[in-house]
C-alpha positions as CSV (number, residue, x, y, z in Angstrom):
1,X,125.5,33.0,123.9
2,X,124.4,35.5,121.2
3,X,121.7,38.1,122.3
4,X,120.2,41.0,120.7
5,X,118.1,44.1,121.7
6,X,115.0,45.4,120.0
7,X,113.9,49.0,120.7
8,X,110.3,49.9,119.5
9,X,108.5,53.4,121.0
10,X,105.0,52.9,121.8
11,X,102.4,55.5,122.0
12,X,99.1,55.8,124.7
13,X,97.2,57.8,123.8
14,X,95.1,58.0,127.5
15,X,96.9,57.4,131.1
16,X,97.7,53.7,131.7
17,X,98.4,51.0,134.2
18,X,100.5,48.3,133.6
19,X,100.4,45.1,136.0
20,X,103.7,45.5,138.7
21,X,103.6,48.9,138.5
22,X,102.1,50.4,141.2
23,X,101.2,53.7,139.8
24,X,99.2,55.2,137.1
25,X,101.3,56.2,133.7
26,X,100.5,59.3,131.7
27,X,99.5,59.3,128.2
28,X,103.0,59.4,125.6
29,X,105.7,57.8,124.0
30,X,107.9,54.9,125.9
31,X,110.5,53.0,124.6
32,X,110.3,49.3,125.6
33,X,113.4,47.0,124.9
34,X,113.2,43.5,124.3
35,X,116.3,41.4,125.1
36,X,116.3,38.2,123.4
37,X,119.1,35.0,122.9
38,X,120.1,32.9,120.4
39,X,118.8,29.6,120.7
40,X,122.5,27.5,119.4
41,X,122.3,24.0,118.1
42,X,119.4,24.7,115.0
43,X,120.2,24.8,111.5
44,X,118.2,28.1,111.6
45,X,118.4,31.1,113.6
46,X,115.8,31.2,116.7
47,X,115.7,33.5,119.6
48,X,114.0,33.6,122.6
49,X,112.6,36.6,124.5
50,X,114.9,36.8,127.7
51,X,113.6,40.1,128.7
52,X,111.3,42.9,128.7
53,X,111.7,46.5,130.1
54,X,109.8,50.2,129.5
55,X,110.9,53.3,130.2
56,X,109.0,55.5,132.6
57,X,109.0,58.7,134.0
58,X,109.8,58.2,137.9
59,X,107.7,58.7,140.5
60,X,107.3,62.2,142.0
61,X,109.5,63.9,143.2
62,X,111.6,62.6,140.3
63,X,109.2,63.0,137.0
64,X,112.3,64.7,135.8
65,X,114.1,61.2,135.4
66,X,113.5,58.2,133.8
67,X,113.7,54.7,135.2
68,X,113.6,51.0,133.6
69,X,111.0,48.8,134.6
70,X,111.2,45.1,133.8
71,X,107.2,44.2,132.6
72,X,106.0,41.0,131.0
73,X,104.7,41.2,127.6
74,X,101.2,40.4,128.6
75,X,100.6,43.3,130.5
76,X,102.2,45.5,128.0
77,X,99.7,44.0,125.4
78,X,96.9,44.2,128.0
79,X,97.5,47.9,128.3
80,X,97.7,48.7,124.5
81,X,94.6,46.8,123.8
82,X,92.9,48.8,126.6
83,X,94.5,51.9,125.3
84,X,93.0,51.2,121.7
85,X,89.4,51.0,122.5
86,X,89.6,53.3,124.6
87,X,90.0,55.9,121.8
88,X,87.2,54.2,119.8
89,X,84.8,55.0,122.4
């Protein structure tokens, strides 16, 4: 099976939550990868989202490291939306 990874960085510009983590997020960049597959059998390319993960800084004692948290797109969209008016108010 064919797969490919996306990488975009998106920036909050106010501490966040995102549903199944269980902890506040500060405001920054995060990379968030996207893992999709190749849907085989079309006479046109098609992929499918397999997989969603963000980076974040790990809880303390650890800020110092990173860890990769697999989120559905949903809540990521949730939290961007809520992000973005947020800074309009």
């Amino acid at each position: 099976m064919t797969t490919r990874t996306r990488r975009e960085t998106i920036v909050f510009a106010h501490p966040f939550r995102l549903r199944g983590i269980d902890r506040e997020l500060p405001a920054g960049a995060y990379d968030v990868i996207t893992d999709e597959e190749l849907i085989e059998g079309l006479s046109f390319p098609v992929f499918r989202r397999v997989a969603t993960m963000i980076t974040v800084p790990c809880a303390p004692p650890r800020q110092s490291a990173v860890e990769m948290l697999t989120i559905e797109p949903d809540a990521l969209r949730d939290a961007r939306q809520a992000d973005s008016s947020t800074s309009r108010a």
